[in-house]
N, C-alpha and C positions, 0 to 999 in steps of 0.2 A: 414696402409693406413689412411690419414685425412679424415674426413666429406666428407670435399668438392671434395676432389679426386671422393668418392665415390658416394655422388648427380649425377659429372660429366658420371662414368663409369654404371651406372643404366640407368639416358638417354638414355646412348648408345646401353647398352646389356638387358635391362627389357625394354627398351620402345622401342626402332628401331630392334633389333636384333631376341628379343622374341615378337613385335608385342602388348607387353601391353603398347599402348603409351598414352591413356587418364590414367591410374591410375597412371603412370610412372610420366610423366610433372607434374601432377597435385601434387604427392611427395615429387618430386624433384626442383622444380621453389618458387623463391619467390614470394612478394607483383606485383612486374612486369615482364614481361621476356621479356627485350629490344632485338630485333631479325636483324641479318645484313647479314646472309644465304639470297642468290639471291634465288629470287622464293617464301620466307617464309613471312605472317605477324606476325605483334607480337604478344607476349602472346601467352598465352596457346592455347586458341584459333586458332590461327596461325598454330602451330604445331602440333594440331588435327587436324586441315583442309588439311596441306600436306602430312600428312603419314596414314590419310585412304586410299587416294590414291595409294603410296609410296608399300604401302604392299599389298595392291590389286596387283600392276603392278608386287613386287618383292615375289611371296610369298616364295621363298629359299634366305634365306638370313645370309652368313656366316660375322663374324665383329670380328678382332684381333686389339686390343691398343695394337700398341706396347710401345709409351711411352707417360708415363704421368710426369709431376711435376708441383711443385705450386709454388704460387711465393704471398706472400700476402691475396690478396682476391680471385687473379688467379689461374684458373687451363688449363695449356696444355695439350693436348690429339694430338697424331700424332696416325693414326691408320689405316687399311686396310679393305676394304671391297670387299666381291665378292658376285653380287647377280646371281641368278636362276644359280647354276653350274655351275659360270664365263663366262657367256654371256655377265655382265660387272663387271668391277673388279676398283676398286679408289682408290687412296689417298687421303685421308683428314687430316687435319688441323683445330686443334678447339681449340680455346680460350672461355672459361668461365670466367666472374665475377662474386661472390657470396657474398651474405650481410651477418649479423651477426650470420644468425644461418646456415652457409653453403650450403644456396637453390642460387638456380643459378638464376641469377636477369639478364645478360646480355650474348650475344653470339655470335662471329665471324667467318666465317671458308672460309677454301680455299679446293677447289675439284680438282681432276684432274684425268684423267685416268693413269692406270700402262700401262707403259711401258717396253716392254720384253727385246729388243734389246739395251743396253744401253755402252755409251763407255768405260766405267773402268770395264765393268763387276758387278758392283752392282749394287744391288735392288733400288728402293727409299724407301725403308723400313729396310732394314737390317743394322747389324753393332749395332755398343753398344749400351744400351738401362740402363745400371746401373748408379745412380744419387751417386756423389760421389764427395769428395772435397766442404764438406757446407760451409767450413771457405773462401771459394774462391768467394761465391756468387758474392755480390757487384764488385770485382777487374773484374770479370768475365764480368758482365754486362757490365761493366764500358768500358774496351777494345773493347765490340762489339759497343757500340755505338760511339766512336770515327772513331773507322771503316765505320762505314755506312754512321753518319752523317759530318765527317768530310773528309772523303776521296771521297769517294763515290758519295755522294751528295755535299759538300763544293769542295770537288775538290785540296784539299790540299795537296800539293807536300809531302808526306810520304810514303817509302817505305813500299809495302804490308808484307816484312820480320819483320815489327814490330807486323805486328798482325796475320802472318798465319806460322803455321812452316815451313821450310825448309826440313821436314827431312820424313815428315808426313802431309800428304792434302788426308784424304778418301773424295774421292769424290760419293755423290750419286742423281748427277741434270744427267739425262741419260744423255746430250749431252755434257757431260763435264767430261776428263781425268782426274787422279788423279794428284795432285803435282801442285806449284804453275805454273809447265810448261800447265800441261791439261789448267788449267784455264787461262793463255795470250794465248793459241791458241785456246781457243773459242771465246776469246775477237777478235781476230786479224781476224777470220772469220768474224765475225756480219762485222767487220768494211770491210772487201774486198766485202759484199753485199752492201754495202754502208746503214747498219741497228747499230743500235746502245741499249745499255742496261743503261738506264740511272734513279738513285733512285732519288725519287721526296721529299718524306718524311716517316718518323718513325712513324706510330702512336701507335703502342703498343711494350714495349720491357719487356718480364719478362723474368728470370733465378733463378736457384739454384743449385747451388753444381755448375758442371762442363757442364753443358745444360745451353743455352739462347736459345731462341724465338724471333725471331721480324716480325712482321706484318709491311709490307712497301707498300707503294705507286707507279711504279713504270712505266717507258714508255719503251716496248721491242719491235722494230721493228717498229715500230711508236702506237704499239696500248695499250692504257692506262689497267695496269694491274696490280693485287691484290697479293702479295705473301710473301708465312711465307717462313721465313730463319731457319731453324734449323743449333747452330753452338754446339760442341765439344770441350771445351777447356782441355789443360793438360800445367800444367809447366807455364803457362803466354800467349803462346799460339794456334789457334785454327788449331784441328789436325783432324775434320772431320765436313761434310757442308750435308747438305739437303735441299732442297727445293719443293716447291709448289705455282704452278703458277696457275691464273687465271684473263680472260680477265674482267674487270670492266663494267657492265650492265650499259645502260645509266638511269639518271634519267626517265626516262619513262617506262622504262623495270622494275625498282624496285617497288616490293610491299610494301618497309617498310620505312628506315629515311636511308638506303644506307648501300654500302659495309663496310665502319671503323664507 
């Protein structure tokens, strides 16, 4: 495990989990801790301020990463939490940047509650979790961003069989079938409510091995909204999806310089 994996995974499990979060930040954070968590200010400060509270309100608090990878100065974290005996239970989504000695300098994340009832039958947490195929990184990256930015948001007439398999679509967004049939009959719903899922922009994309990450911009049902894509590639490509949504707080509602 790198440094910075482990700055990121001490955050989480010595400073949130186990409740030591002034010695924990104070450890693990560099020179600045640029903060884009709705609700948080920045710096250390910041994150002192929201989790005396936090652990006052949560004092049973269980927390599973299920997966991490880095990508540069990045470190992703997708992982589970259930606080007081599952009274509430999340998804999250967290992107860390970290400067030269591994301390985490900036932070993004996306929340959401778990969902039981989902249509393919899986978790939004479950399914592989092994980083594998390093030689593939970049080819990897590279496919998912032509995807998003070019299909998705550019709008560019290219069959989705170039970039999702045929053979193989785990899906794990609860309201979305596995195959790339699940996915045109959730698209063909939004559109029979007369609601639409439309990506605005990319702002963060990392990967490695067979895992990418992107943080997107995005408008779902008319309401402006924040979510990480977790995609799966094998063979060229992607063979399993995740996601996590969240609605965009307005300028007014933010404590800090905003969600990206």
């Amino acid at each position: 495990m790198s440094n910075k994996i482990e700055s990121a995974r001490r955050l989480y499990l010595e400073g949130i989990r186990d409740g030591r979060f002034r010695e924990t930040v104070e450890a693990t954070t560099g020179a600045r801790y640029t903060q884009h968590s709705t609700g948080v200010r920045d710096g250390r400060e910041g994150f002192i301020e929201f989790f005396e509270g936090f652990i006052d309100r949560n004092p049973k608090r269980e927390i599973d990463l299920v997966r991490t990878f880095e990508d540069g100065g990045y470190v992703f974290v997708h992982a589970f939490q259930s606080l007081n005996d599952g009274a509430a239970r999340w998804v999250t989504t967290d992107l860390f940047d970290t400067d030269a000695d591994d301390k985490l300098i900036e932070h993004w994340d996306v929340i959401s509650a778990v969902v039981d009832d989902t249509v393919s039958g899986r978790s939004q947490i479950d399914g592989s979790t092994e980083v594998t195929d390093l030689d593939r990184t970049d080819a990897n990256k590279e496919l998912v961003r032509s995807l998003l930015e070019d299909v998705l948001i550019a709008g560019e007439d290219r069959a989705l069989t170039d970039y999702i398999s045929t053979t193989q679509y785990d899906q794990h967004n609860p309201l979305v079938a596995d195959g790339l049939e699940g996915f045109g009959a959730f698209l063909a719903g939004l559109h029979a409510r007369g609601e639409a899922m439309e990506y605005r922009q990319v702002h963060k994309l990392v990967g490695q091995g067979n895992f990418v990450a992107t943080l997107s911009e995005m408008e779902l049902a008319g309401q402006p909204t924040a979510v990480f894509d977790i995609w799966r590639l094998a063979d060229g490509r992607i063979v399993e999806h995740w996601d996590n949504m969240e609605p965009i707080p307005s300028a007014k509602e933010s404590v800090n310089s905003g969600k990206f």
